[in-house]
C-alpha positions in Angstrom: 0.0 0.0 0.0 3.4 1.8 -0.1 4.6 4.1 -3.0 8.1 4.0 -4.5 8.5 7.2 -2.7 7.7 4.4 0.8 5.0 7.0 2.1 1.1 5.7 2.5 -0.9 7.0 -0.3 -2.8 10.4 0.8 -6.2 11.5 1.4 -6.5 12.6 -2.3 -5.4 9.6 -3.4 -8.6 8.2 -2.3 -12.7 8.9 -3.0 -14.7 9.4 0.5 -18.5 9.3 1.0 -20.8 9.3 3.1 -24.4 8.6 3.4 -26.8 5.7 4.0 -27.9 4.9 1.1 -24.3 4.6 -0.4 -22.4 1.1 -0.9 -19.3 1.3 -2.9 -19.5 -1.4 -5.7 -15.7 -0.7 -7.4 -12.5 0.8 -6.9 -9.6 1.4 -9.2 -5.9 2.8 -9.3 -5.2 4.4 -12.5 -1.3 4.2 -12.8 -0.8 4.8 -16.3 -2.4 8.5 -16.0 0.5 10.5 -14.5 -0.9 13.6 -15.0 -0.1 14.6 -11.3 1.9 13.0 -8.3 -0.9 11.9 -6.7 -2.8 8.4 -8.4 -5.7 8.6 -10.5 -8.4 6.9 -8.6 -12.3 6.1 -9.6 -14.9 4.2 -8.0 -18.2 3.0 -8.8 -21.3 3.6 -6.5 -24.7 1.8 -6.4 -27.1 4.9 -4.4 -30.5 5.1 -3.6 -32.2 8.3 -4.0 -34.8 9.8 -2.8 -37.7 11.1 -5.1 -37.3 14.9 -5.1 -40.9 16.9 -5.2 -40.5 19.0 -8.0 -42.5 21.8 -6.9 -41.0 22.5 -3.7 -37.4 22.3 -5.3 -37.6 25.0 -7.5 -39.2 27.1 -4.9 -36.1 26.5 -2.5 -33.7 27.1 -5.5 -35.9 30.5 -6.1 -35.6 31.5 -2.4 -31.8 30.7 -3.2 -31.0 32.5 -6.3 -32.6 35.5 -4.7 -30.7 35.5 -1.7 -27.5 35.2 -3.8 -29.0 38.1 -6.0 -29.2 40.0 -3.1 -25.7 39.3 -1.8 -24.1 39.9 -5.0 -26.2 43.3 -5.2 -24.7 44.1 -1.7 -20.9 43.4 -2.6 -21.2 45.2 -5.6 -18.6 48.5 -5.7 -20.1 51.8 -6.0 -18.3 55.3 -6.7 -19.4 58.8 -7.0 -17.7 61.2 -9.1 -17.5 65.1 -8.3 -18.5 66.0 -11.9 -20.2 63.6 -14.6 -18.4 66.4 -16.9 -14.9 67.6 -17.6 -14.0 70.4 -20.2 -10.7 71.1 -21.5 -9.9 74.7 -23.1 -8.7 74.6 -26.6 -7.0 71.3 -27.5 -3.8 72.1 -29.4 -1.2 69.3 -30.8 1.5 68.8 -28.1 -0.3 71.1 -25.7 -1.2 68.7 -22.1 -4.2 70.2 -20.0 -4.6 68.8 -17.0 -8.1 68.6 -15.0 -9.0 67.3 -11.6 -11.2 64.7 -11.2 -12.3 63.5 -7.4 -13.4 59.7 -7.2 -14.8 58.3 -3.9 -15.6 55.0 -3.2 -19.2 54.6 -1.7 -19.6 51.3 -1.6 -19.0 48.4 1.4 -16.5 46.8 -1.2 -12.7 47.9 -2.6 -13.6 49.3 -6.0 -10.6 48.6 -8.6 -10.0 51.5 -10.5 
């Protein structure tokens, strides 16, 4: 149960589950995928599930997409800006102006500028 490297494989070289109605049915290494230094692993599951009432699950998952609505509302930035208008003189070629603008951050949230 050892690696070449003589250290027990690690929790991410395994699939956990939990739940009564779970039995494990198949395990397997995958040793010819070296994609990482940890093994491929896959398992097969037989599960029993329980009949999900259809009407009440989109209500709950519309109670829960407005909450996140909300939230994401509520972390969104927000600035003010001293003028919505800025007016340069003449604009000549190779002449720099320069003009004052004030930004304040409103919001609850850094604002990335």
């Amino acid at each position: 149960m050892f690696s070449e490297k003589n250290r027990a494989p690690a929790w991410c070289d395994r699939i956990l589950w939990r739940g009564d109605g779970m039995q494990q049915v198949e395990y397997r290494s995958h040793p010819k995928l070296n994609i990482s230094d940890h093994k491929a692993v896959s398992s097969l599951f037989d599960s029993q599930i329980r009949v999900i009432d259809a009407v009440k699950y989109r209500k709950v998952h519309e109670d829960v997409m407005k909450k996140l609505d909300k939230l994401e509302n509520e972390f969104l930035p927000q600035v003010m800006v001293d003028n919505t208008e800025v007016i340069f003189e003449t604009v000549r070629y190779l002449e720099s102006q320069t003009k004052d603008l004030i930004i304040a951050n409103t919001g609850q949230v850094l604002a990335h500028l």
